[in-house]
N, C-alpha and C positions, 0 to 999 in steps of 0.2 A: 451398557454405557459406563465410562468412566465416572469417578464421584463429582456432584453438580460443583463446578468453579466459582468461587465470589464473584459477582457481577454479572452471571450468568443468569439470563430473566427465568423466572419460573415457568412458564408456559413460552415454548419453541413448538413451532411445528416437529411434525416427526421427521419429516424428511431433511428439514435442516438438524436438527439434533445428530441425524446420522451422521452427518456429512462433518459436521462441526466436532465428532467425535473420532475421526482421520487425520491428518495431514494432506492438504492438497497445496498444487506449486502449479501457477500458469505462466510459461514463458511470455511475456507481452510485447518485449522490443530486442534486440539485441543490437551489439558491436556500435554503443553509443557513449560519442565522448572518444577523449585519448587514451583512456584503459579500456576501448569498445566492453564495458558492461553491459550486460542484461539485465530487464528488468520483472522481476515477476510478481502477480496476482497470487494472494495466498491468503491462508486462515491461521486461527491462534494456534491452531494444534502444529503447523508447521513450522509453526516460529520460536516454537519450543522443542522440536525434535530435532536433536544434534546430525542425524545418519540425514536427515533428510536435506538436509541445511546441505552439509558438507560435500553431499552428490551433487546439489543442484551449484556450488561453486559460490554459495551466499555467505557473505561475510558482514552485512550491515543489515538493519531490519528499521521499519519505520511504522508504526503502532498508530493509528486511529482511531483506537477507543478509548475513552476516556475512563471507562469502570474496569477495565483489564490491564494488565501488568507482566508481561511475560520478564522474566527475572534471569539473573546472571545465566550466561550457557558456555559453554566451552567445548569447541566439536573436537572430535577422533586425533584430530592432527594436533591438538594445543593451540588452534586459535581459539581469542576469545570475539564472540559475536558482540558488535556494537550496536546499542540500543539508542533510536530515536523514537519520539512520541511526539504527538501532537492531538490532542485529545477532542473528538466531539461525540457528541451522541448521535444516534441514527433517528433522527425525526428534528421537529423545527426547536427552535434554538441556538443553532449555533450561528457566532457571529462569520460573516464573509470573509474577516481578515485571516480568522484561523483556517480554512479553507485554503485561503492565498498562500498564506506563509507554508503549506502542503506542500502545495506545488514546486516553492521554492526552495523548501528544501529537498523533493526530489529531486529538481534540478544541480541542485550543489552536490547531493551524494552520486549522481551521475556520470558525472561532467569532472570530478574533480575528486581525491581522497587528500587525508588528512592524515599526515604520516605519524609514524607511530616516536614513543620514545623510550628510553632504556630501563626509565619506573612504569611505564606504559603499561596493560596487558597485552601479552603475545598479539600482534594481528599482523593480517594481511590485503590487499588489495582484493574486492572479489565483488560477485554481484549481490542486487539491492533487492529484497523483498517488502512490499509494501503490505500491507495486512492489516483487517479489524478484527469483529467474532470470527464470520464465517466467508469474509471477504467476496462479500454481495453486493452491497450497500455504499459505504463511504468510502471505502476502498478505491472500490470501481468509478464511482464520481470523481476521486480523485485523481486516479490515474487518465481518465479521459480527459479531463482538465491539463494535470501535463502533458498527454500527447498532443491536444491539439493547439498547445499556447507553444512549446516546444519541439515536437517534432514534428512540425507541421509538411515538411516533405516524404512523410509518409502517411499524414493523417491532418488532412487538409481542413476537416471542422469538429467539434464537438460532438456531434451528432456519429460522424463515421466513426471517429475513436470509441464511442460508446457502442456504437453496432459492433464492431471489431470483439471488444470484451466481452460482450453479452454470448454472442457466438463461442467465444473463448470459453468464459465460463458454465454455458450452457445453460441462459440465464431467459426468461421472457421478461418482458417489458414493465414486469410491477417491480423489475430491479433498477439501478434504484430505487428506492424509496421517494417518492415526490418531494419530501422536504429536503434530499439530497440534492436532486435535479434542480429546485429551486433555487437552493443558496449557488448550486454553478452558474445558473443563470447569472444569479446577481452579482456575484464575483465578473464575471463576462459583463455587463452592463454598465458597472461603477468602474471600469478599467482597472483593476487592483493588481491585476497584471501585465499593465501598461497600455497605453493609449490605443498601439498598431493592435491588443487583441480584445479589447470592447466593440461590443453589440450595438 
C-alpha cells in the first residue's frame, strides 16, 4: 500500500484498504441535462488520478468527506479539475441540510456549467464525479438521493436508486452505513428537497 493519508482511520478493513488504494470510476447515469453529462461513483484515489480523470471525460469532482482534501490537479490536456466539497462524516452527526445542499449541487453541476474566464484556470465542460474515502458510504447515499429526487424517470424511488448502485458498485446491504440511510430518510421526510419529494 501506498503511505497512510491524513484523515485516513487507522484500522480499514483489508479489503477496503485494497480497494481504496486504486482508482475506481462507476458510470451512474449518462446524457443528463443540455451538456448530456454523466455522472460517476468513485474513490479518493480516482479523484486525484489525472490519466484516470481525463479518460473517463471528468472535469469537475464533488468531495464528501469532511477529513480529506484532494488538492489542485491538472490533467494531460491542460485542463484544470474543479474542486467541490461538501463535507460529512460517515456515521451520525451530520446535519440533513448538508446532505440536501449534496444533492443540489449535484443537481447544479449536472444540469448546468459555469463558464470559464480569461484569469480563470484552463477548463472545460465534461463529466461529474462524485466521491468520499472509498465511495461506499456517503457517496452512494447521495447519489441515490439525487437520482431518485431528480431523475426520477429512470429511477422512480430511493430504494431502486440505491439497488441500482449497490449492484454498480458491488456493494451488500451494510453499505450504506445506517447512519447514512438515516439522514436520507430524514432529508426525504422533512421535505428539504421540496414538498412533491417528501415521505
Amino acid at each position: 500500500m501506498t503511505e497512510k493519508r491524513l484523515g485516513v482511520p487507522d484500522h480499514v478493513p483489508e479489503n477496503e484498504a485494497r480497494e481504496d488504494d486504486r482508482p475506481l470510476l462507476f458510470p451512474v447515469i449518462d446524457g443528463v441535462g443540455p451538456h448530456a453529462k454523466t455522472l460517476f461513483l468513485g474513490n479518493l484515489a480516482a479523484a486525484e488520478d489525472p490519466d484516470c480523470l481525463l479518460d473517463a471525460g471528468i472535469t469537475e469532482t464533488l468531495n464528501v468527506s469532511i477529513n480529506m482534501f484532494p488538492g489542485p490537479l491538472l490533467l494531460p490536456d491542460g485542463t484544470h479539475i474543479r474542486r467541490y466539497q461538501i463535507g460529512m462524516i460517515d456515521g451520525d452527526g451530520n446535519d440533513p441540510h448538508l446532505l440536501a445542499a449534496g444533492v443540489f449541487t449535484i443537481e447544479g453541476l449536472m444540469r448546468g456549467y459555469v463558464p470559464s474566464k480569461p484569469h480563470y484556470p484552463s477548463h472545460r465542460k465534461g463529466n461529474i464525479l462524485v466521491h468520499c474515502r472509498g465511495g461506499r458510504s456517503r457517496s452512494v447515499a447521495l447519489i441515490a438521493l439525487w437520482l431518485s429526487t431528480f431523475a426520477r424517470d429512470r429511477f422512480a424511488s430511493f430504494e431502486s436508486a440505491l439497488a441500482h448502485l449497490r449492484q454498480l458498485r458491488e456493494l451488500d446491504e451494510s453499505y450504506p452505513l445506517p447512519p447514512m440511510l438515516a439522514l436520507a430518510e430524514e432529508v426525504r421526510l422533512r421535505g428539504l428537497l421540496g414538498a412533491e419529494h417528501a415521505i
